[in-house]
C-alpha positions in Angstrom: 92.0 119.1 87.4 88.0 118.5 87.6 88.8 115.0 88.7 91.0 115.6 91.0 88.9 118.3 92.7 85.4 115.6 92.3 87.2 112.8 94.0 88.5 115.2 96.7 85.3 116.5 97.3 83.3 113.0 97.4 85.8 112.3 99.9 85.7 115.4 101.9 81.6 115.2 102.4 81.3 111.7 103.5 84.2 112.4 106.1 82.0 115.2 107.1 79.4 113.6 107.7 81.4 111.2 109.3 82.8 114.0 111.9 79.0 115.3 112.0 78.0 111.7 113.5 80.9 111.8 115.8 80.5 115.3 117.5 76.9 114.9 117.9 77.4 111.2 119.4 74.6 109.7 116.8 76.2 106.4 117.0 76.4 106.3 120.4 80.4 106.1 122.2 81.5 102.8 119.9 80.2 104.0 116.7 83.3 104.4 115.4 84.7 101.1 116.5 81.6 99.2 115.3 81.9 100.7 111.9 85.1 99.4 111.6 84.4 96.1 112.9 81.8 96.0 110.1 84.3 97.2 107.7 87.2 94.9 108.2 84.8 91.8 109.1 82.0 91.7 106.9 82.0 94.8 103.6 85.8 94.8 102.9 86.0 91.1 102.4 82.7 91.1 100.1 84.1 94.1 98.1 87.2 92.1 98.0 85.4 89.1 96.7 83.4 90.7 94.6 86.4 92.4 93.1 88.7 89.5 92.6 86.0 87.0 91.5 84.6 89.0 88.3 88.8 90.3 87.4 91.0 88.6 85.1 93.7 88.0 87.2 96.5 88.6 84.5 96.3 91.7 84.4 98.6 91.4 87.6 101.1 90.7 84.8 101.1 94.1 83.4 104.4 96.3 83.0 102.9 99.8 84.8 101.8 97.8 87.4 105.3 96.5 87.8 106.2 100.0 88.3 103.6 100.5 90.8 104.6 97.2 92.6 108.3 98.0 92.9 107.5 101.6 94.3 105.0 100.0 96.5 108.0 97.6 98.0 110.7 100.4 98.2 108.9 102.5 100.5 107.5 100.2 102.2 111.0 98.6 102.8 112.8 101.8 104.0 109.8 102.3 106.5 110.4 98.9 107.9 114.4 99.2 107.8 113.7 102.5 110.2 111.3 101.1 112.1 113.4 98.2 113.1 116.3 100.7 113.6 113.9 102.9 116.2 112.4 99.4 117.5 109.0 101.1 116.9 107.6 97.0 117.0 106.1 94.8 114.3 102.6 96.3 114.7 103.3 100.2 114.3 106.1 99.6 112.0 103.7 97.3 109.8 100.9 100.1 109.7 103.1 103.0 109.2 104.7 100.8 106.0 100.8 100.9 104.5 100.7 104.1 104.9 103.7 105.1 103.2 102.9 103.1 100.1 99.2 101.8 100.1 97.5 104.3 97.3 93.9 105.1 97.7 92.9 103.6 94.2 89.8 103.0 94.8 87.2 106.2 95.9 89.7 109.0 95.1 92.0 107.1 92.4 88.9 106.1 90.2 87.5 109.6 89.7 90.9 110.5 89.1 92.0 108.0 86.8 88.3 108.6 84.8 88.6 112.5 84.7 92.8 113.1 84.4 93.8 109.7 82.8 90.5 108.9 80.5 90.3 105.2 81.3 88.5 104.1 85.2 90.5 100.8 84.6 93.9 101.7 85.3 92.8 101.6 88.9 91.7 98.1 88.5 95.3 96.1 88.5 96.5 98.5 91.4 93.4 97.6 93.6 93.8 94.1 92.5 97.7 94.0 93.8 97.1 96.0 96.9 93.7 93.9 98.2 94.4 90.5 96.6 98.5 90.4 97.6 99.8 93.4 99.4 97.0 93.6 102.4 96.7 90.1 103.1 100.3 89.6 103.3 100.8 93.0 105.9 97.7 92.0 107.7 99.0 88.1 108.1 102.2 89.9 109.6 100.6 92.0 112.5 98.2 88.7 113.0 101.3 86.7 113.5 103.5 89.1 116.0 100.0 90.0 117.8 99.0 85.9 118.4 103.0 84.6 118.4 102.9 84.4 122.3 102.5 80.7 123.4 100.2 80.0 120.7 101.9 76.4 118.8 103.7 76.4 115.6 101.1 74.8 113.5 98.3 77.2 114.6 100.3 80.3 114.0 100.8 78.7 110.2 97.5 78.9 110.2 96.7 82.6 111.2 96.2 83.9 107.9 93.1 82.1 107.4 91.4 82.9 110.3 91.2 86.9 108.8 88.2 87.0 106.8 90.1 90.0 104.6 92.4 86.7 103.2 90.1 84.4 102.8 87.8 86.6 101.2 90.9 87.0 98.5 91.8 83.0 98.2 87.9 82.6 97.4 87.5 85.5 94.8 90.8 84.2 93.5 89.5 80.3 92.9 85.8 81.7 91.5 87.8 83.9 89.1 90.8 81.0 88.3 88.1 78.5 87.9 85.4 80.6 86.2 82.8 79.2 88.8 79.5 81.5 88.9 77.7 82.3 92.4 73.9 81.7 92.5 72.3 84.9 91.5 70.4 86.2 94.9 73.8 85.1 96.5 75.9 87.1 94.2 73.6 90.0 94.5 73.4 89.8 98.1 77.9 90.2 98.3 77.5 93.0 96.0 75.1 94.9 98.2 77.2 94.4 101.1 80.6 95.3 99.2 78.9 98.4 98.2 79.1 99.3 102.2 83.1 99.2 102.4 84.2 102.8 101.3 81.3 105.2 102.8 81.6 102.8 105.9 85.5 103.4 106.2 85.0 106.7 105.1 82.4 107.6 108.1 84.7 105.5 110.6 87.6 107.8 110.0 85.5 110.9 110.2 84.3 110.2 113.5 87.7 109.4 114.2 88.5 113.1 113.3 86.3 114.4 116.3 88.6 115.2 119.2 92.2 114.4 117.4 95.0 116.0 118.0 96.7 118.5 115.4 98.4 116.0 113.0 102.2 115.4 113.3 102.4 116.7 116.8 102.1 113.8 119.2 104.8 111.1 120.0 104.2 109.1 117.0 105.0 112.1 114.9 108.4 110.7 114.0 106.5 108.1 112.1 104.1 109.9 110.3 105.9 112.7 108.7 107.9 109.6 107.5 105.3 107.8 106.1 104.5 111.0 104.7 107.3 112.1 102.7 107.8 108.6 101.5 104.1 108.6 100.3 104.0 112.0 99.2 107.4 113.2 97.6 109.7 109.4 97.2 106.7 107.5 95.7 106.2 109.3 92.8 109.2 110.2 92.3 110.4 106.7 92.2 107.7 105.7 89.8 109.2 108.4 87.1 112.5 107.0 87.3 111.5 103.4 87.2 109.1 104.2 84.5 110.9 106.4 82.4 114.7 105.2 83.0 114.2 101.8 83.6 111.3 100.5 81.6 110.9 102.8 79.0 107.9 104.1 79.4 106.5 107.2 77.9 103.5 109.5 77.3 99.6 108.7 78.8 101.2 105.6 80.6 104.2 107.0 82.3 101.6 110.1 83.3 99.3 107.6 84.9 102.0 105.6 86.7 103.5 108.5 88.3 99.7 110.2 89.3 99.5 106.4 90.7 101.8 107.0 92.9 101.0 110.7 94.0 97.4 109.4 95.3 97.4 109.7 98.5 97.4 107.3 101.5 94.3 104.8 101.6 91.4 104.9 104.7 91.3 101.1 104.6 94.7 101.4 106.8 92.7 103.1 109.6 90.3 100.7 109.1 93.2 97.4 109.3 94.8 99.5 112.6 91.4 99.7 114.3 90.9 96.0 113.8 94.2 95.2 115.6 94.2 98.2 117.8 97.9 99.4 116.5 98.7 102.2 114.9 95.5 103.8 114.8 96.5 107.8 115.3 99.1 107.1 113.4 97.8 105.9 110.4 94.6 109.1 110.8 97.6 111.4 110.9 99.2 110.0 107.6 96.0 109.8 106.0 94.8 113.1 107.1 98.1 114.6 106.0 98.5 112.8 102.7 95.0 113.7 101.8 95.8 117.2 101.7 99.2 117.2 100.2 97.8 115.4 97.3 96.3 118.1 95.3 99.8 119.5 95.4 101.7 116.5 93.7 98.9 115.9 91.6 99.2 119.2 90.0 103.1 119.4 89.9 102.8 116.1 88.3 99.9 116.6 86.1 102.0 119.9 85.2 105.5 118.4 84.3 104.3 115.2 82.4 100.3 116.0 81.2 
């Protein structure tokens, strides 16, 4: 449990401070919505190519990560069929789908995976699959149904790479592919941006904490305790069955599958919903509420499988 409670707490301080910056107006009225700007636009996409460049991309190939994938898609997909059913539109139906099945695998799951699981790398084909494929392909979504209005056929093809979070991917994908090598003060200089990303989302969404409503109350509340029982409780679960009954798996691996899934939901959604302006209490709720749930499903997973 010392990993679990030393990723929490990482967390927990830098939203804090976050919050702190917020209630005492240090960033002025748009701090909040600057940070995020900075996030989406400039630290996410070098922590993205950083990432993807220096990875070998076959460990995309891996059978956990199949696990995690197919999880990933099912609750996702039963967001979207209800979403579509409640005519909730493309945009709030595409965040609240990230935020029933986006895992934070990078600031909480790494401590987690290093302290419960033993190996940091685990984390690494999960992060790959959710920034290289899963994000671009939502965020290309919600570009699309946001721009489709008069805009012509052939530019709308061409949305995805306008968003600097894709092309960031296709680039760190060729460099890696290709086994091209960046110019050392330029490869240094992407590194010391990416290194911005999480305490820059993190601070965002704990400004964003100054002022909210009590979670789950408001009129998108409908949504989020959906997103978070799918996140929380079907996730996991869903990754034991697939794991265990499906593929066979046992032991250390079918542990860290399952605690995969348990993580809860990831800050860079607040981060994608404040860039399109969609979703954005929403996906704080989910986040907030997920967050804290987690210790809970860690433990009850840690407990019936460590």
């Amino acid at each position: 449990m010392g990993g679990v409670i030393s990723g929490f707490a990482v967390i927990a301080v830098v939203v804090g401070v976050g919050y702190l910056l917020g209630r005492w107006t240090v960033l002025g009225a748009s701090g909040r919505e600057v940070l995020s700007l900075l996030t989406f636009n400039v630290a996410t996409p070098a922590l993205l190519f950083a990432l993807t460049s220096a990875s070998d991309l076959a460990v995309l190939l891996s059978q956990p990560l199949l696990v995690t994938v197919l999880a990933t898609l099912v609750c996702a997909g039963v967001f979207v069929v209800v979403g579509a059913l409640r005519r909730w539109g493309v945009g709030r139906t595409t965040i609240g789908a990230l935020s029933a099945s986006y895992v934070n695998a990078g600031n909480l799951g790494i401590p987690i995976a290093s302290y419960v699981l033993g190996d940091a790398s685990l984390m690494v084909p999960v992060i790959l699959f959710q920034m290289v494929l899963y994000t671009p392909v939502a965020l290309t979504v919600i570009d699309l149904a946001q721009g489709a209005g008069g805009v012509p056929a052939w530019r709308r093809v061409a949305t995805p790479l306008r968003n600097p979070v894709v092309v960031a991917a296709l680039a760190g994908i060729v460099v890696s592919v290709t086994g091209l090598t960046l110019w050392h003060p330029l490869g240094d200089a992407v590194d010391l941006i990416a290194g911005m990303a999480v305490p820059a989302m993190l601070l965002a969404y704990g400004i964003s904490l100054r002022g909210a409503s009590t979670p789950g109350r408001g009129e998108d509340s409908a949504m989020v305790w959906l997103a978070v029982a799918l996140k929380t409780v079907l996730q996991p679960v869903l990754a034991w069955v697939l794991a265990a009954l499906v593929f066979g798996l046992e032991g250390p691996t079918l542990l860290a599958v399952v605690v995969i899934a348990a993580l809860p939901a990831a800050q860079n959604i607040f981060t994608h919903a404040s860039r399109y302006r969609v979703g954005v209490d929403q996906a704080r709720e989910v986040i907030l509420l997920t967050t804290l749930l987690a210790p809970v499903a860690l433990t009850v997973v840690a407990a019936l499988l460590g």
